[in-house]
C-alpha positions in Angstrom: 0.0 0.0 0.0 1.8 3.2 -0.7 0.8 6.3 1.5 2.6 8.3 3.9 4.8 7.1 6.1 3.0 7.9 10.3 3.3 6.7 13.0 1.2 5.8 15.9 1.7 4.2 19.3 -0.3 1.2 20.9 -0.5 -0.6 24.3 0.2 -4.6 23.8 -3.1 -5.4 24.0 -4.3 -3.3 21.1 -1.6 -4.2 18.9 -2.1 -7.8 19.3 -5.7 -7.1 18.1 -4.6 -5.0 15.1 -2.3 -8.1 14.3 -5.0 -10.6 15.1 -7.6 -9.1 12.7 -5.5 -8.2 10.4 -4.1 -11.5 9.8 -7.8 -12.9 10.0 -8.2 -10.9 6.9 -5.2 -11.7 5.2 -3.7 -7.9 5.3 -0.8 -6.6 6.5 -1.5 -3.4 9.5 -1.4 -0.7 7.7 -3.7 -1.9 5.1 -6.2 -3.2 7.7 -5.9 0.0 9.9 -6.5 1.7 6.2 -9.5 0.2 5.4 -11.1 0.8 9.0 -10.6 4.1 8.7 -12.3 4.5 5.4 -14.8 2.3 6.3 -16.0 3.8 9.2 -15.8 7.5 7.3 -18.5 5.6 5.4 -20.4 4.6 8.1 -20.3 8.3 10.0 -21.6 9.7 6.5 -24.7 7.7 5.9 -25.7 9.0 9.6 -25.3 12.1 8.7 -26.9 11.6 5.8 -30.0 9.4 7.4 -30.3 12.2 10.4 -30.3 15.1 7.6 -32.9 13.3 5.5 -34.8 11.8 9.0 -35.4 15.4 10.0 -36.5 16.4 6.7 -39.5 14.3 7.3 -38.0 11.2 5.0 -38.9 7.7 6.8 -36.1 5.5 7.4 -36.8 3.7 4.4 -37.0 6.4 2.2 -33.9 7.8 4.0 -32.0 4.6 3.3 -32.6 4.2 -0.4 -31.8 8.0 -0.9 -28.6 7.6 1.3 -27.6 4.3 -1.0 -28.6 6.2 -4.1 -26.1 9.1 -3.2 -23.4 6.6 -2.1 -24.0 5.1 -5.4 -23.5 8.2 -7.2 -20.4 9.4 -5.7 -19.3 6.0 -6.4 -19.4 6.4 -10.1 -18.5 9.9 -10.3 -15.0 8.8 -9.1 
């Protein structure tokens, strides 16, 4: 994965469950911290999004398939 080199530190116990998931997923740190990161900026956005559109009056329904719709669309603009 090429990025910028950081740093971070850990206790023991949190680094061997970095290195514990990240081998259950076959990835190296780095790459598993990566994607967890991006993952849950995904997550934290479609929140926003379902609370923006939730107090807007859209049902959680509605406010799902709009939120997937505009995930989907960022998607393929990229």
């Amino acid at each position: 994965m090429a990025g910028r080199k950081t740093s971070i530190s850990l206790d023991e116990e949190t680094l061997e469950i970095l290195k514990r998931r990240a081998d259950a997923e076959q990835l190296d740190r780095s790459a598993y911290l990566a994607r967890l990161i991006h993952r849950d900026d995904l997550r934290q956005r479609i929140a926003a999004d379902s609370a923006t559109l939730n107090a807007a009056g859209h049902t959680p329904d509605r406010a799902t398939a709009v939120t997937a719709a505009l995930i989907a669309q960022r998607r393929s603009a990229d």
